[in-house]
N, C-alpha and C positions, 0 to 999 in steps of 0.2 A: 839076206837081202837088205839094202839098206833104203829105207823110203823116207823123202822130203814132202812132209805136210806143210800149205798154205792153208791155214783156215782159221775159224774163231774159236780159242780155248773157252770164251764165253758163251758157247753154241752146246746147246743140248745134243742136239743131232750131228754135230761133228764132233763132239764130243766121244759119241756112241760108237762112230766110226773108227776114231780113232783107236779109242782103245780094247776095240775086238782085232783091229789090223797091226795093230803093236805088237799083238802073239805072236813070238818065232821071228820078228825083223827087229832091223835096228832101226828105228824113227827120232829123225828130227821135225821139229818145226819151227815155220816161220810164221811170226804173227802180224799183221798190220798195225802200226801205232795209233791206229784209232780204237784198235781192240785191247792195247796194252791199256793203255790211259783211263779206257772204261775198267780194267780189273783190277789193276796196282799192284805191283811187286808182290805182293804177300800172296796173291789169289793164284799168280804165275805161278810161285816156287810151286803151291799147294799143288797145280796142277801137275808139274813134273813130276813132283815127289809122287802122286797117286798113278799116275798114266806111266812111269818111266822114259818120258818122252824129253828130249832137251830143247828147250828154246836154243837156239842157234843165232837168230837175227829177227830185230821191227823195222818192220822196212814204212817207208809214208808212201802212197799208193800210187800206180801209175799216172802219171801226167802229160798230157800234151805243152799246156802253157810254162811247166818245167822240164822241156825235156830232156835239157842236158843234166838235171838232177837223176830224172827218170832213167836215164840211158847208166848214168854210174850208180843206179842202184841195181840196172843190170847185170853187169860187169859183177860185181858184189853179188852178185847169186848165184853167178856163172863159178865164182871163184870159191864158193860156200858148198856147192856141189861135188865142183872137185877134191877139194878138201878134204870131204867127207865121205867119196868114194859112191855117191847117190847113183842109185839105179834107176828110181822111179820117181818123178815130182806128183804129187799127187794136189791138185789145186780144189777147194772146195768153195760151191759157193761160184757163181759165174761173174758174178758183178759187186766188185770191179777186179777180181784175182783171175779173170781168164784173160784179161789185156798182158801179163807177163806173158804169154804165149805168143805173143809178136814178135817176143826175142829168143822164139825156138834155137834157129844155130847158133846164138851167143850161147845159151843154158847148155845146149849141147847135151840133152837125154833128155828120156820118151816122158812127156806129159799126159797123166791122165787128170780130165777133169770133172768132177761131179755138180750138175745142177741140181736144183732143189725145188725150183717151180717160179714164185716171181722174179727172181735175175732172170730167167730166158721167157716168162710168161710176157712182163709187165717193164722192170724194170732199163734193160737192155733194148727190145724193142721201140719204146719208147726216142734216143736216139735217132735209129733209121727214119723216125716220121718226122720229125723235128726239121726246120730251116736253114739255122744258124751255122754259119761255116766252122763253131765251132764242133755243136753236136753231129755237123756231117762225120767231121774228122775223128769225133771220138767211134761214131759208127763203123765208119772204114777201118780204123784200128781193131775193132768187135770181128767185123768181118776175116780182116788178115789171119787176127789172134783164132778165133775160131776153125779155120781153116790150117792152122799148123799144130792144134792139138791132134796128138795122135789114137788118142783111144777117149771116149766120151761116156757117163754112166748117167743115165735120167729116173726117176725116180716117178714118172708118169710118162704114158706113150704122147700127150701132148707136149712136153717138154720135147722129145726125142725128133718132133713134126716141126717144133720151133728152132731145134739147133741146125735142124740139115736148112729152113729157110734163111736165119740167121747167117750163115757160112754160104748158104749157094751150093751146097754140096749133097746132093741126092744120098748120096752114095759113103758119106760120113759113118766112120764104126761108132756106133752108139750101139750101148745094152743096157737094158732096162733094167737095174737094180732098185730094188724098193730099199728103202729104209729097214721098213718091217720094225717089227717089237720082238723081245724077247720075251717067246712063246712059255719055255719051259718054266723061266724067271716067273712070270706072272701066275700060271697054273698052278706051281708047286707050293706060292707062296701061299701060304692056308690064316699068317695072324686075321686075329679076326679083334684087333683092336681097334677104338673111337676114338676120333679127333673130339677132345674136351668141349671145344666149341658149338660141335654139333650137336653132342647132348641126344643122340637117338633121333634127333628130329628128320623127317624127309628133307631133300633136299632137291635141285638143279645145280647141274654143275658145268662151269663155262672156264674150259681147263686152258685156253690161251694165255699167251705169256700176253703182260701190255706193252702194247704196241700200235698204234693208231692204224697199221693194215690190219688188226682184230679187232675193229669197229664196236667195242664194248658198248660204246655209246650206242648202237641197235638195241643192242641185247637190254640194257637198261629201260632203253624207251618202252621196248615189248613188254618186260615187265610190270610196268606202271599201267600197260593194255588190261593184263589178266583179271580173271572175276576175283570177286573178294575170298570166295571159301579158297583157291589155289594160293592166294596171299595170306592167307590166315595157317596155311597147313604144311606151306612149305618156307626153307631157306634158300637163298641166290649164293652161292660161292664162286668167288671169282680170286684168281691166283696174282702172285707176283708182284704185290703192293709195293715190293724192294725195288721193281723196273729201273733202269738206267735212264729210260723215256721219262724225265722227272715233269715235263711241259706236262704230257699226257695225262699222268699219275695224277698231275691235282686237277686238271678236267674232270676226268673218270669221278675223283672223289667230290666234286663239287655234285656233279650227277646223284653220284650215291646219298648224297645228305640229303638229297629232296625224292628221294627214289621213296613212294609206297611199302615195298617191299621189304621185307627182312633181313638184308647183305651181311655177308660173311665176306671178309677180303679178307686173304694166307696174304703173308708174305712168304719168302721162298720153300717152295714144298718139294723133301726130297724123294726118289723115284719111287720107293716100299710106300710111302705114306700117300701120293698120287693111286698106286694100285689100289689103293684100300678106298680114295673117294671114288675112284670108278667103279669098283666093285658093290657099295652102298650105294651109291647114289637112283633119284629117283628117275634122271634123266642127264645126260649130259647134250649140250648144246656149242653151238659155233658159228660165228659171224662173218670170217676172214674177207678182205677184198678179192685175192686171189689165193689160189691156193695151190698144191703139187697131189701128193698121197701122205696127207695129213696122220703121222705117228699117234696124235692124240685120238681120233676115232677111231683108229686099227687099236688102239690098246682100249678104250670103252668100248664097243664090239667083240673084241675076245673077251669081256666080263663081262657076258652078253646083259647090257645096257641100252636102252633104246637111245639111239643117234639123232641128233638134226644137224643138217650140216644145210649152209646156202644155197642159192639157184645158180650155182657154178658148172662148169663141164668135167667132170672127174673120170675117171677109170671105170667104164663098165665092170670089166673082170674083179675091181674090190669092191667098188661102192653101188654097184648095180641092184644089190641086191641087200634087205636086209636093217638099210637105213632108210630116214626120213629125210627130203628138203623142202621145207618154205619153199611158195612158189614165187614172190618177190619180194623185193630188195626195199618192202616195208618194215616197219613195227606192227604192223596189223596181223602181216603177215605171218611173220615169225612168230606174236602171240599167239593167231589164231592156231595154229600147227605143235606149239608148247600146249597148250588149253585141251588142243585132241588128245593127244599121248597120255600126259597127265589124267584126264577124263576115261581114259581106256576106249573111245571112241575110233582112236588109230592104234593100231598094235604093230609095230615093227616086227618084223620075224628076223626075233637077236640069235634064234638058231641057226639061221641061214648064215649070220656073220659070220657069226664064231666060226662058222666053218670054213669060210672063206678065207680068214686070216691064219688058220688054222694051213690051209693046203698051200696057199699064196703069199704071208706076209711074214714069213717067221725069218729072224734079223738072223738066225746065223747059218739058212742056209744062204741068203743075197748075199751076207758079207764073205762067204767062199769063191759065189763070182768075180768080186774082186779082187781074193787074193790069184785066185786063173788070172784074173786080166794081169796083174803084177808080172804073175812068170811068164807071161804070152810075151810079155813088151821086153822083156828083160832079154827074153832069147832071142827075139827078133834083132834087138839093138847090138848084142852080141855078136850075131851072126853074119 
């Protein structure tokens, strides 16, 4: 079978998708030239050469105010398709890659699309509330495009509540595919090697990538809250000093030079060396403005690691149970709740996670639901 990815090679979690879904297909993809530009030639080839995936085309993103550009970059996908004998497009990512779904009869085969949590929480939404005749128009194209994809995968049951209002469509196929973590990957990995930097010391770890929707700047201020012995006993590690977010990056570090606290900032940490801070660590922690089913606390939970996650709405069935949250959207907050765990005052029961992600979030059997979805759409389209 041959499947056409839409997504970001620079995406951890499409990343993940992709190349458990490449097993047994032939996959192309298509990248956005705003995603080209962030990685440069050399990071693309890397990625092919590792994924076996071919970049095919960078397209510049759907446009209203360009749309005779937009309409012949249809036509150009329409004709990238054919070419290539594509069975399934598979779009990741809702906003702005599910607006190609407007020009369903031009592509001419079954699209499936994956949200992730803010394109259909926050960012999409957004739009429909908006004024302006231009964000009406880019709404009503959401709407259209939403309503001509043919099979949907959400990644939380609030997502899944947000597409069928987004579309207007009750009765929209969506199935709830989690991300999930690779279960067995993380279990069997037994190194019990030290990040040098660590040096044995306790630590907090706040595994978000930066990104100004992972509001580091909270997590800092909390910090600066805690009493002196949890600042004297532990380190703060915060990931991804390399961010693309360059504005961000020197925010964050201007924070961190006046931060109390002890910081630790990785720059890019790869997946084995992540399992190892989750598995030490004294607590991991999370700020996000919105969120989906967050892969960073399904994989600190299966290393049963006590969680805080924000005053968000998340998935009873994964996060019900097991983890901690802040109850608002302070520094106080989030201190006082870091201060309990720490203190042993709160005890998260990381048994309970573990198990949860254990029965619920393991990556390879979700990504079998979408090789099913694949041959569902493939015969149908056939048929």
């Amino acid at each position: 079978m041959n499947i056409l990815f839409l997504a970001d090679p620079g995406s951890v979690h499409d990343v993940k998708w992709m190349s458990y879904l490449s097993v047994g297909h032939t996959c192309h993809l298509i990248v956005r030239k705003h995603h080209a530009a962030q990685m440069g030639v050399e990071k693309l080839r890397a990625f092919e050469r590792t994924n076996g995936i071919r970049i095919i085309a960078q397209v510049e993103d759907f446009s209203i105010r360009r749309f005779g550009q937009t309409w012949s970059t249809a036509k150009e996908l329409a004709r990238l398709i054919r070419a290539n004998g594509i069975d399934v497009f598979h779009m990741m990512y809702a906003e702005p890659n599910a607006l190609w779904a407007f020009f369903r009869r031009t592509l001419a085969v079954p699209i499936l699309l994956t949200t992730r949590g803010t394109d259909v929480l926050k960012t999409i939404p957004a739009f429909y509330q908006r004024k302006s005749l231009l964000d009406r128009s880019v709404a009503w194209c959401y709407w259209k495009a939403l309503r001509q994809v043919d099979q949907v995968t959400c990644t939380s049951t609030r997502q899944s509540t947000a597409v069928k209002e987004l579309s207007g469509d009750p009765q929209k196929a969506i199935e709830l595919v989690r991300t999930g973590v690779p279960v067995q990957r993380i279990l069997e990995d037994t190194t019990a090697h030290q990040l040098q930097d660590l040096n044995g010391q306790r630590y907090v770890l706040f595994p978000r990538s930066m990104r100004p929707i992972y509001q580091h700047e909270l997590a800092l201020a909390a910090i600066d809250l805690l009493p002196e012995n949890i600042l004297r006993d532990h380190l703060f590690v915060f990931v991804d000093r390399s961010s693309s977010y360059r504005d961000y990056v020197q925010d964050v570090q201007r924070l961190i030079d006046r931060s109390k606290g002890r910081i630790l900032w990785l720059d890019h940490v790869d997946q084995p060396t992540m399992f190892q801070l989750y598995k030490q660590a004294a607590l991991v922690a999370m700020t996000p403005i919105s969120d989906g089913s967050p892969v960073s606390a399904l994989e600190a939970m299966l290393c049963k690691v006590p969680v805080i996650l924000p005053p968000l709405r998340y998935d009873e069935d994964l996060f019900g149970a097991g983890i901690v949250q802040f109850k608002e959207w302070t520094a106080a907050s989030l201190a006082g709740t870091m201060e309990a765990v720490l203190h042993g005052t709160l005890r998260p029961d990381v048994e309970s996670a573990y198990r949860t992600v254990l029965d619920r979030a393991d990556s390879q059997k979700e990504m079998e639901k979408v090789r099913s979805l694949y041959e569902e759409m493939s015969r149908k389209n056939r048929s």
